[in-house]
N, CA, C, O and CB atoms as a CASP TS submission, in Angstrom:
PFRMAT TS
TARGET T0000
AUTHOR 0000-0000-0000
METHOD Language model
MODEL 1
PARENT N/A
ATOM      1  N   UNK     1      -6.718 -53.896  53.979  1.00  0.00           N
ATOM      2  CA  UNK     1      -6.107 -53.793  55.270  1.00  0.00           C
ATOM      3  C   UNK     1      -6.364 -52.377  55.766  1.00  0.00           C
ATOM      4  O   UNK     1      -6.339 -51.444  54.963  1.00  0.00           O
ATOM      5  CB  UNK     1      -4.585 -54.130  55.216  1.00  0.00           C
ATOM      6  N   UNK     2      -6.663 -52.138  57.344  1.00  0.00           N
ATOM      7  CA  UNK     2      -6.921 -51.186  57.380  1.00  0.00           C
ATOM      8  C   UNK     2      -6.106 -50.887  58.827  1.00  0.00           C
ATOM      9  O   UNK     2      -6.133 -51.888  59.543  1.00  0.00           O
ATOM     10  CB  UNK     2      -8.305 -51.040  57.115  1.00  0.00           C
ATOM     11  N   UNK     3      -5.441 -49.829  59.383  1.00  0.00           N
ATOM     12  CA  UNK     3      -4.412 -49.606  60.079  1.00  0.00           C
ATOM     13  C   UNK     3      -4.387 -48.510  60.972  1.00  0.00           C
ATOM     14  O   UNK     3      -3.810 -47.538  60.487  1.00  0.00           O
ATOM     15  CB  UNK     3      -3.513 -49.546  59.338  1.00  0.00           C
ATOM     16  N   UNK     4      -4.849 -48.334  62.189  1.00  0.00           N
ATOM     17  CA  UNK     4      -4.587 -47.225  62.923  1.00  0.00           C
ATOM     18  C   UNK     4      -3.644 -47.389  63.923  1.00  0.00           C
ATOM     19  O   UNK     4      -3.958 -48.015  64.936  1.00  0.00           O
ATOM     20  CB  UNK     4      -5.664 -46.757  63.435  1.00  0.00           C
ATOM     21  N   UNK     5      -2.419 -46.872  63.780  1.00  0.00           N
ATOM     22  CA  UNK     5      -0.947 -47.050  64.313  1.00  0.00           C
ATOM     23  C   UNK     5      -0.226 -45.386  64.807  1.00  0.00           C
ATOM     24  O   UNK     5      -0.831 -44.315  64.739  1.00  0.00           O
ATOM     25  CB  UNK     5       0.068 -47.851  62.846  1.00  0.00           C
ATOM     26  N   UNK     6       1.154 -45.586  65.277  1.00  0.00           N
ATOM     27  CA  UNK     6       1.627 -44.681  65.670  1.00  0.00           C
ATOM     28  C   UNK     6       1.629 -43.435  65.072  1.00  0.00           C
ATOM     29  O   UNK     6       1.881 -42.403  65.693  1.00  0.00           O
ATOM     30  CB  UNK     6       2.495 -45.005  65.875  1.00  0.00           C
ATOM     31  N   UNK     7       1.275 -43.498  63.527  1.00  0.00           N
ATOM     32  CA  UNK     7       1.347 -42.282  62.521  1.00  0.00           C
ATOM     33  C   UNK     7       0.283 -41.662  62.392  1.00  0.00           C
ATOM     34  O   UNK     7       0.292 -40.708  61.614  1.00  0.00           O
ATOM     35  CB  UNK     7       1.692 -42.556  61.239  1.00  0.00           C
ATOM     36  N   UNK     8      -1.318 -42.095  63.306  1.00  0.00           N
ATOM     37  CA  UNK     8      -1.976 -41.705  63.620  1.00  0.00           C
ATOM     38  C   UNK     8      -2.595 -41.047  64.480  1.00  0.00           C
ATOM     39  O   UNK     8      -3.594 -40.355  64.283  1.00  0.00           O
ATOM     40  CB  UNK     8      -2.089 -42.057  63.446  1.00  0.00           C
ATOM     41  N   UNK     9      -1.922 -41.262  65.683  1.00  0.00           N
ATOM     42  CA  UNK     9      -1.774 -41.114  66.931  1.00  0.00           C
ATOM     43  C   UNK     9      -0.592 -40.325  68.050  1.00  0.00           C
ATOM     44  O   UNK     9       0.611 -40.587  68.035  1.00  0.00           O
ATOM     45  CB  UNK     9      -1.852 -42.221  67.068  1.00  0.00           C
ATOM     46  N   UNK    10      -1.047 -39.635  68.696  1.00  0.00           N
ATOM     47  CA  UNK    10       0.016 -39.244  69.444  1.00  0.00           C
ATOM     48  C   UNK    10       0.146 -39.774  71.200  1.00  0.00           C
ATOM     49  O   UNK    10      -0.581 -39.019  71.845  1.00  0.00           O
ATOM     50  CB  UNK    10      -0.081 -37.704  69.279  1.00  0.00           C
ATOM     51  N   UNK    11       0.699 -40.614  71.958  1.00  0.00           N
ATOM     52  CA  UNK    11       0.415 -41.022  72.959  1.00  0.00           C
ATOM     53  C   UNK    11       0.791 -40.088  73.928  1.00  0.00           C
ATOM     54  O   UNK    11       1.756 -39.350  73.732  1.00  0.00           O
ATOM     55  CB  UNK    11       0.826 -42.138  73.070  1.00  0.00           C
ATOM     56  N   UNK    12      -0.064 -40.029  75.253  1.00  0.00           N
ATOM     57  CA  UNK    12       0.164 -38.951  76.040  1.00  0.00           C
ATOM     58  C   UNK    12       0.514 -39.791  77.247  1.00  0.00           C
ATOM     59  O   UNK    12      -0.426 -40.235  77.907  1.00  0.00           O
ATOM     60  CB  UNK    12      -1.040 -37.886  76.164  1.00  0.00           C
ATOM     61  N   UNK    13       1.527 -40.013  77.548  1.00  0.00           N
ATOM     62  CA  UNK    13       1.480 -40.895  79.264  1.00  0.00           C
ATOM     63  C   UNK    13       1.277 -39.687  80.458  1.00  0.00           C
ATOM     64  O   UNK    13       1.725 -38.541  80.503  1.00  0.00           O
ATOM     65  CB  UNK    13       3.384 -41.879  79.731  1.00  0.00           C
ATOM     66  N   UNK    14       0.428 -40.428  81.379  1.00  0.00           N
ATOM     67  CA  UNK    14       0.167 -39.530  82.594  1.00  0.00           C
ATOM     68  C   UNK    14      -0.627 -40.537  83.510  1.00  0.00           C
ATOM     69  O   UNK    14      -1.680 -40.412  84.135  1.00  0.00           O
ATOM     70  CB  UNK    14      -0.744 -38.054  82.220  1.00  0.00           C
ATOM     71  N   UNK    15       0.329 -41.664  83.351  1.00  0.00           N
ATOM     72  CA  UNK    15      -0.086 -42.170  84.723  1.00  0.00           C
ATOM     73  C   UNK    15      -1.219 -43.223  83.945  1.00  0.00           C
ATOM     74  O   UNK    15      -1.282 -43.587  82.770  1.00  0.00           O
ATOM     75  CB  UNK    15      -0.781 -40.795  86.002  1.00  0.00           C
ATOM     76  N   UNK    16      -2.228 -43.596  85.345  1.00  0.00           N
ATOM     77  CA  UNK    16      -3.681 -43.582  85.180  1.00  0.00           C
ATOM     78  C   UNK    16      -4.737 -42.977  83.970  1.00  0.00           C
ATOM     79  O   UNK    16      -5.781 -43.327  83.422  1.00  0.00           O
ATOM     80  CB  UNK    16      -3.984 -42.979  86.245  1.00  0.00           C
ATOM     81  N   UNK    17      -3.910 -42.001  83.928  1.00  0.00           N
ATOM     82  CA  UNK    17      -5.191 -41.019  82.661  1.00  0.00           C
ATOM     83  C   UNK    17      -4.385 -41.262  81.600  1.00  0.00           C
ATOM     84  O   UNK    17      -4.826 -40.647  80.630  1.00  0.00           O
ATOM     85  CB  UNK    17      -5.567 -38.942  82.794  1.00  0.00           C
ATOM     86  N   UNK    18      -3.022 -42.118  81.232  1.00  0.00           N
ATOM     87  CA  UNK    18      -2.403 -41.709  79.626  1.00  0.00           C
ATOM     88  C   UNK    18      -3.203 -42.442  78.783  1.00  0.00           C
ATOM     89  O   UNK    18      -3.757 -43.526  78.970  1.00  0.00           O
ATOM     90  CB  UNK    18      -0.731 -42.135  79.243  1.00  0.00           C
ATOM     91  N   UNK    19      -3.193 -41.667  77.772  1.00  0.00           N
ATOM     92  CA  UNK    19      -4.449 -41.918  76.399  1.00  0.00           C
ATOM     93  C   UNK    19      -3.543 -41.257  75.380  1.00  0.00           C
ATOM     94  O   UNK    19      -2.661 -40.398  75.359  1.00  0.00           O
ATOM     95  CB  UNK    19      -6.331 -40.949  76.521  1.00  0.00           C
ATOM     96  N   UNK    20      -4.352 -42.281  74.322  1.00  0.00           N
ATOM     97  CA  UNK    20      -4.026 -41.477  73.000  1.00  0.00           C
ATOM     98  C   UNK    20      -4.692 -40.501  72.468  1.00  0.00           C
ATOM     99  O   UNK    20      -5.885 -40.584  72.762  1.00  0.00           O
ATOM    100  CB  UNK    20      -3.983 -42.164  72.039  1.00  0.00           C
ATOM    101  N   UNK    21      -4.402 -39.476  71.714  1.00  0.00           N
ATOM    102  CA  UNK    21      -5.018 -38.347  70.932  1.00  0.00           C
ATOM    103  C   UNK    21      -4.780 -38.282  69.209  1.00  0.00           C
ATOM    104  O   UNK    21      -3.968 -37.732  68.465  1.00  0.00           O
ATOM    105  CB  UNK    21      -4.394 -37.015  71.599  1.00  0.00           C
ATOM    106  N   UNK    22      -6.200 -39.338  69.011  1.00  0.00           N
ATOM    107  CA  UNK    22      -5.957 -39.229  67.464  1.00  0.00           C
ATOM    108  C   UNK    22      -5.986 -38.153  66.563  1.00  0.00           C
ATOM    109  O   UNK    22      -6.729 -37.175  66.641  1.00  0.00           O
ATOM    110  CB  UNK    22      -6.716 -39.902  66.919  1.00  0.00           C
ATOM    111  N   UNK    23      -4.841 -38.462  65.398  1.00  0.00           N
ATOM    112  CA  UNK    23      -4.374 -37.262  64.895  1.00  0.00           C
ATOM    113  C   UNK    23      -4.735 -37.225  63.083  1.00  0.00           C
ATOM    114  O   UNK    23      -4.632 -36.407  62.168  1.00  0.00           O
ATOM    115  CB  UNK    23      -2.657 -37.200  65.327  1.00  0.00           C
ATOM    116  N   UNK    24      -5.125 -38.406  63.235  1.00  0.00           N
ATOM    117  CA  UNK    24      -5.256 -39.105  61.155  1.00  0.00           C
ATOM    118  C   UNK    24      -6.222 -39.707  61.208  1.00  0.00           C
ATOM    119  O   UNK    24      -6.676 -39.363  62.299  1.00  0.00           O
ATOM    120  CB  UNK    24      -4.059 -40.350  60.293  1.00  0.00           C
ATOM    121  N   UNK    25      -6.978 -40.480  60.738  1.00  0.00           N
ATOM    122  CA  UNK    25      -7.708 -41.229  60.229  1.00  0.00           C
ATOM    123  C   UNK    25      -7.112 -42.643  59.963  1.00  0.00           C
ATOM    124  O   UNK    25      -5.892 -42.676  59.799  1.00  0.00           O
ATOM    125  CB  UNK    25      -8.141 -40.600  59.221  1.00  0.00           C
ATOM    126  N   UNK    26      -7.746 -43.724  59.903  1.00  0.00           N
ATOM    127  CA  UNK    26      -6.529 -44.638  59.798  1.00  0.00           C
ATOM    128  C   UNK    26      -6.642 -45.027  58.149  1.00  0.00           C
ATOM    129  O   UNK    26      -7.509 -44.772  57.312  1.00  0.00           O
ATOM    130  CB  UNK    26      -6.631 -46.124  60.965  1.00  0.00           C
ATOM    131  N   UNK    27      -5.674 -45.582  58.096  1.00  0.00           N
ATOM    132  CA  UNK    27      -5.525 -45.728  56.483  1.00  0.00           C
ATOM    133  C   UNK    27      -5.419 -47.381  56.049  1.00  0.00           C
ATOM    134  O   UNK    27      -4.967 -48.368  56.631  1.00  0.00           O
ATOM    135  CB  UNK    27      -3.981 -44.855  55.936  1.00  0.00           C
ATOM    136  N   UNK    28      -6.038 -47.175  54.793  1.00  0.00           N
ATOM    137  CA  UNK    28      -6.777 -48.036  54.385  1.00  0.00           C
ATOM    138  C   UNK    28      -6.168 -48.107  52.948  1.00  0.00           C
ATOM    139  O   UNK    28      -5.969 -47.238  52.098  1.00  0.00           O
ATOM    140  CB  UNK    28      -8.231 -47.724  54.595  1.00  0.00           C
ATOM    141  N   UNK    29      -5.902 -49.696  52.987  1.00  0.00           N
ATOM    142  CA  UNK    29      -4.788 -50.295  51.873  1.00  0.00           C
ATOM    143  C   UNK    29      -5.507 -51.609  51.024  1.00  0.00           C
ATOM    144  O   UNK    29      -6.447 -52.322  51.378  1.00  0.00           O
ATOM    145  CB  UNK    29      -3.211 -50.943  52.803  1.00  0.00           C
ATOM    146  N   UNK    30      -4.800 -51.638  49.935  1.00  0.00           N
ATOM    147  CA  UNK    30      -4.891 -53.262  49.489  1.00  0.00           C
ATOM    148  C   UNK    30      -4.028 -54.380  49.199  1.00  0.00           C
ATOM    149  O   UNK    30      -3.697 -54.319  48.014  1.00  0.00           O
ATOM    150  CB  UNK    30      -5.394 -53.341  48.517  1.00  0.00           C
ATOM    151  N   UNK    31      -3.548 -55.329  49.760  1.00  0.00           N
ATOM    152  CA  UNK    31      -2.953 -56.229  49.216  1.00  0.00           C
ATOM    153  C   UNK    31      -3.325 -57.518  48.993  1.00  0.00           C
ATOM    154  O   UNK    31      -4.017 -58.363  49.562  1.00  0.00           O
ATOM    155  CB  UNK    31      -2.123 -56.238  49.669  1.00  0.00           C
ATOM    156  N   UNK    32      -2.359 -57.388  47.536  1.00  0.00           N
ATOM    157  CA  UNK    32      -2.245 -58.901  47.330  1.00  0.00           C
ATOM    158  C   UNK    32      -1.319 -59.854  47.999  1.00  0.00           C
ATOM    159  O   UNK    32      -0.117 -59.642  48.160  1.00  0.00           O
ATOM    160  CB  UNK    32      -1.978 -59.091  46.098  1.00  0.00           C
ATOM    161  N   UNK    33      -2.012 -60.997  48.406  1.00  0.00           N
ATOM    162  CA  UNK    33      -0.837 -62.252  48.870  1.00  0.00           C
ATOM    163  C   UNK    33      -1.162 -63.584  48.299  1.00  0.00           C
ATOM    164  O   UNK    33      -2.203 -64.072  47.860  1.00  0.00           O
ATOM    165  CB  UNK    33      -0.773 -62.548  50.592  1.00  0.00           C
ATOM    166  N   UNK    34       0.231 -64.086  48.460  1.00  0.00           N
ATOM    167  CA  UNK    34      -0.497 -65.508  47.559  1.00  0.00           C
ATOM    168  C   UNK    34       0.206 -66.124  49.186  1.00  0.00           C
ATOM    169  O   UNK    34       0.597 -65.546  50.200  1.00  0.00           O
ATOM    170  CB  UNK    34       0.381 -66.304  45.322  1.00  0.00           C
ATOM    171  N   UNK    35       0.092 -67.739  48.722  1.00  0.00           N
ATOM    172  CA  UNK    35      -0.193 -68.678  50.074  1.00  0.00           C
ATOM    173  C   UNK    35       1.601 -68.506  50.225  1.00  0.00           C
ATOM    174  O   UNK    35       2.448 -68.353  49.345  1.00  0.00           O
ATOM    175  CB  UNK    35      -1.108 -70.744  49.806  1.00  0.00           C
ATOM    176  N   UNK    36       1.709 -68.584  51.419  1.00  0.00           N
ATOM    177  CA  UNK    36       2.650 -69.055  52.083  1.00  0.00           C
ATOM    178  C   UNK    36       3.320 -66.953  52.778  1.00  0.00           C
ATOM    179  O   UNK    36       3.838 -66.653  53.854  1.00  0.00           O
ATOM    180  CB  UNK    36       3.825 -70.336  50.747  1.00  0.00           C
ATOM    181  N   UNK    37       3.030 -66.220  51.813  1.00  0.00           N
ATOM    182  CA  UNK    37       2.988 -65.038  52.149  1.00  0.00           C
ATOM    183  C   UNK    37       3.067 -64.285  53.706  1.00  0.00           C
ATOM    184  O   UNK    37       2.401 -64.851  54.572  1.00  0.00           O
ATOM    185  CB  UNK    37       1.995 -64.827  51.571  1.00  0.00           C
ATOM    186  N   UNK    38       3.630 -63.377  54.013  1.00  0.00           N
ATOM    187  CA  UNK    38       3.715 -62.766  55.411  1.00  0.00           C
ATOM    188  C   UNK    38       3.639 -61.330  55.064  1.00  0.00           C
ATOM    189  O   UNK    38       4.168 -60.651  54.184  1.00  0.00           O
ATOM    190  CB  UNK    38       5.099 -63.151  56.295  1.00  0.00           C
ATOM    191  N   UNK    39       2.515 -60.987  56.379  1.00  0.00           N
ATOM    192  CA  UNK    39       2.055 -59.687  56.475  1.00  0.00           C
ATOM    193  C   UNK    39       2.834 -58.915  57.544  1.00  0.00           C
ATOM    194  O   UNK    39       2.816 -59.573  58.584  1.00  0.00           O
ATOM    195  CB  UNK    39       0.606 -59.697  56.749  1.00  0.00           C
ATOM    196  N   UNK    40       3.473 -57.834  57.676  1.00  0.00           N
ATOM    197  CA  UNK    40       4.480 -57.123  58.671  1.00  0.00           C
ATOM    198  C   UNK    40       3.600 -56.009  59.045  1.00  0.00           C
ATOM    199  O   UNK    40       3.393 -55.046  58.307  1.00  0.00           O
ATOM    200  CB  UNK    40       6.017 -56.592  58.015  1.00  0.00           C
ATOM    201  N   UNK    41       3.138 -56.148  60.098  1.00  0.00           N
ATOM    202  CA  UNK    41       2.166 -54.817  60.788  1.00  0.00           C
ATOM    203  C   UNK    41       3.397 -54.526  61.814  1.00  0.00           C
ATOM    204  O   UNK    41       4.341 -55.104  62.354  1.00  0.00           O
ATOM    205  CB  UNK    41       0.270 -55.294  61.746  1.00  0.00           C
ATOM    206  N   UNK    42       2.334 -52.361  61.669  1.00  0.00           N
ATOM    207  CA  UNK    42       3.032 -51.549  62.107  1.00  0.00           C
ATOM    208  C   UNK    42       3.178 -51.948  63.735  1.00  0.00           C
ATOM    209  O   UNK    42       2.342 -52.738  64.173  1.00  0.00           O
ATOM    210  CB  UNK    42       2.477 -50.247  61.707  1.00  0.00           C
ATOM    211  N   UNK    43       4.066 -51.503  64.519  1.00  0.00           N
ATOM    212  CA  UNK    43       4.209 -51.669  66.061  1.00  0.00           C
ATOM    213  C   UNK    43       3.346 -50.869  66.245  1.00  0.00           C
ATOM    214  O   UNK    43       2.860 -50.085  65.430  1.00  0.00           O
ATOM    215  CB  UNK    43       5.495 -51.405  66.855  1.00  0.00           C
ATOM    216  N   UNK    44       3.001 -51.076  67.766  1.00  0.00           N
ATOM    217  CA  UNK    44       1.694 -50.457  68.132  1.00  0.00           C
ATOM    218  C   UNK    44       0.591 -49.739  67.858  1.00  0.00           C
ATOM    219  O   UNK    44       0.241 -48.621  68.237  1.00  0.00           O
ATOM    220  CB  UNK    44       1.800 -50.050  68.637  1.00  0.00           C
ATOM    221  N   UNK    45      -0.335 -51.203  66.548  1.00  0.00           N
ATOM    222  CA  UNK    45      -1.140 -50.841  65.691  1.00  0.00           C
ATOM    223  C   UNK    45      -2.267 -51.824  66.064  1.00  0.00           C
ATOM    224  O   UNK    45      -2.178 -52.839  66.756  1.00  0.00           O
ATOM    225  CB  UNK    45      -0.575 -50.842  64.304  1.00  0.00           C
ATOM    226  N   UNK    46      -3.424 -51.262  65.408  1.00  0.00           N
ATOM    227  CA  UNK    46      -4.581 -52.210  65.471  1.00  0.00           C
ATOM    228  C   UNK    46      -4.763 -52.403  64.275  1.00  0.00           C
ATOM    229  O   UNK    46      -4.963 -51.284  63.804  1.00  0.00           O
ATOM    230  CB  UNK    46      -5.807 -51.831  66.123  1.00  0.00           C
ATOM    231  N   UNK    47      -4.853 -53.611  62.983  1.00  0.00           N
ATOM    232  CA  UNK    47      -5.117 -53.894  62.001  1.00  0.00           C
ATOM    233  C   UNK    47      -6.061 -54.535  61.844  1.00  0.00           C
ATOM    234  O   UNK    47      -6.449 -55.177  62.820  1.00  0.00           O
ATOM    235  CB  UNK    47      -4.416 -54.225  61.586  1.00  0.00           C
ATOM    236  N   UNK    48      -6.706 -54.618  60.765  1.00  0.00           N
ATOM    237  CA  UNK    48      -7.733 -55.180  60.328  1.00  0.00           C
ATOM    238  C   UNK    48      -7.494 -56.006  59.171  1.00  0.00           C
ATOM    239  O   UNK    48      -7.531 -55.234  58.213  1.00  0.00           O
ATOM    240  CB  UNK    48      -8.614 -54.299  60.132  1.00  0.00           C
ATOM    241  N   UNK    49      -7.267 -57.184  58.764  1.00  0.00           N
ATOM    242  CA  UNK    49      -7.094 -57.710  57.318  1.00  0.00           C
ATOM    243  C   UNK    49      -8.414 -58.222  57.059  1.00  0.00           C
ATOM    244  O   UNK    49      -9.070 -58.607  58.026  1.00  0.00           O
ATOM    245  CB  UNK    49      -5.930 -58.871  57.093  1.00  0.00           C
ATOM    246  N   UNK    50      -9.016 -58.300  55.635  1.00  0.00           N
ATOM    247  CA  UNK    50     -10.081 -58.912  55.326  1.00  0.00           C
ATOM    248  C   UNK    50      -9.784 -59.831  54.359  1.00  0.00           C
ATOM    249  O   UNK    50      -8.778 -59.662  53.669  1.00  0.00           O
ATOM    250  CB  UNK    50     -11.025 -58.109  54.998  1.00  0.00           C
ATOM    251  N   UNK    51     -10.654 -60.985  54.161  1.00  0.00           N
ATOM    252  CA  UNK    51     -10.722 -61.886  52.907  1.00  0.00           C
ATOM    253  C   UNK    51     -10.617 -63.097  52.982  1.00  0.00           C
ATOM    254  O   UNK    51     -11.245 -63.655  53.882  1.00  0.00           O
ATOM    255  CB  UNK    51      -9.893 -61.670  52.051  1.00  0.00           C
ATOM    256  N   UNK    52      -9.897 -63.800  52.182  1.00  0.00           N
ATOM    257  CA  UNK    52     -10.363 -65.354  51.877  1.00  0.00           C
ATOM    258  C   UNK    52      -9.060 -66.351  52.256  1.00  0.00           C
ATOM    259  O   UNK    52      -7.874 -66.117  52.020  1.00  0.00           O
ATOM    260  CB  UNK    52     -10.812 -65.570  50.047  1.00  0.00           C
ATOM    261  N   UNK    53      -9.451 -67.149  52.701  1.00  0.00           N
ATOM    262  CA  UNK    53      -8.742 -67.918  53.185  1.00  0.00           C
ATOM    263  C   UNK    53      -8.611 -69.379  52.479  1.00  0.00           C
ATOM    264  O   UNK    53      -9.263 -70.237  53.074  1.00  0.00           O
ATOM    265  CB  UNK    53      -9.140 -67.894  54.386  1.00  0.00           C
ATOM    266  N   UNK    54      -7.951 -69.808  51.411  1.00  0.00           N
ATOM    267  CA  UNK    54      -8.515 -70.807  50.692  1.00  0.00           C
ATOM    268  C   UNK    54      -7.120 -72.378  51.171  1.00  0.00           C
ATOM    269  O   UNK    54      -6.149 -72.358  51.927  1.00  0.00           O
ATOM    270  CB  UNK    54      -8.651 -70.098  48.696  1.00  0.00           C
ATOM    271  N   UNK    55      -7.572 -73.257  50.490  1.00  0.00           N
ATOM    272  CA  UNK    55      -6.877 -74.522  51.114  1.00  0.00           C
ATOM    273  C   UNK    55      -5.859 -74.232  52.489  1.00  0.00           C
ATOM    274  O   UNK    55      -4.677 -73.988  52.246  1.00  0.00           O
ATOM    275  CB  UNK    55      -5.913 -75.211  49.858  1.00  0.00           C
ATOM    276  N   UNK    56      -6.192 -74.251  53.530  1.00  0.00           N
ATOM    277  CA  UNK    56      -6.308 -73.741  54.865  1.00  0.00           C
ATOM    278  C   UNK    56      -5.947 -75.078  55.553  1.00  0.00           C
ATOM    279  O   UNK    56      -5.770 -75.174  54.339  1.00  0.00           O
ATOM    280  CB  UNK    56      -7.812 -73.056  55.267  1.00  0.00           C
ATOM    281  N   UNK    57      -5.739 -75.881  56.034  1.00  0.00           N
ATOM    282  CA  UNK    57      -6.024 -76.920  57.242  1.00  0.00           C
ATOM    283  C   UNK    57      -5.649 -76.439  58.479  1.00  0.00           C
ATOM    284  O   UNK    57      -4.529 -76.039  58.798  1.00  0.00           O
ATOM    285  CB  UNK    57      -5.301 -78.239  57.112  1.00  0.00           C
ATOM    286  N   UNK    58      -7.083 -76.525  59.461  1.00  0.00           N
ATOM    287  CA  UNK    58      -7.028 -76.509  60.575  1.00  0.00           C
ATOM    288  C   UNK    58      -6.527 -77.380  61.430  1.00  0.00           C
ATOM    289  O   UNK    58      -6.772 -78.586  61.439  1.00  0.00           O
ATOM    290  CB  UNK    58      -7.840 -76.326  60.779  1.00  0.00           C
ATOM    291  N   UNK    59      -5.561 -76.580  62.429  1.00  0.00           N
ATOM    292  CA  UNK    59      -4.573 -77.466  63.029  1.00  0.00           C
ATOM    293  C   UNK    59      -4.605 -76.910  64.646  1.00  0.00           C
ATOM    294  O   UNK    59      -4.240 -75.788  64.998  1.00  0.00           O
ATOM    295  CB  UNK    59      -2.966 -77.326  62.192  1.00  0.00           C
ATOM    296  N   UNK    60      -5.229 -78.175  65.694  1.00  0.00           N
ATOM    297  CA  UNK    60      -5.366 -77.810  67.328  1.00  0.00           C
ATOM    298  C   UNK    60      -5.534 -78.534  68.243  1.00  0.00           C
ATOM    299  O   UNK    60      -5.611 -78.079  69.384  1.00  0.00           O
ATOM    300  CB  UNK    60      -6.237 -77.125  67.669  1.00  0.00           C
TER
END
């Protein structure tokens, strides 16, 4: 999992021009989950999870 969130970042509001000014690097984790499992991402974060997805049924 990989995570660039508020602890990385400092937000600048100004309107039209507010931007963020990154401050860290984002950080980069591992977990284990087994099925039925829940992942809790940070608030105003962009995450990345990678990996496998096994007995799955697609449902739409």
């Amino acid at each position: 999992m990989v995570t660039f969130g508020s602890d990385q970042y400092v937000w600048h509001s100004a309107g039209a021009q507010s931007h963020a000014e990154p401050d860290n690097p984002p950080v980069a984790s591992q977990v284990g989950l087994n099925q039925g499992a829940k992942v809790t991402l940070p608030r105003c974060s962009v995450t990345v999870l990678r990996g496998k997805v096994q007995d799955m049924e697609l449902r739409g």
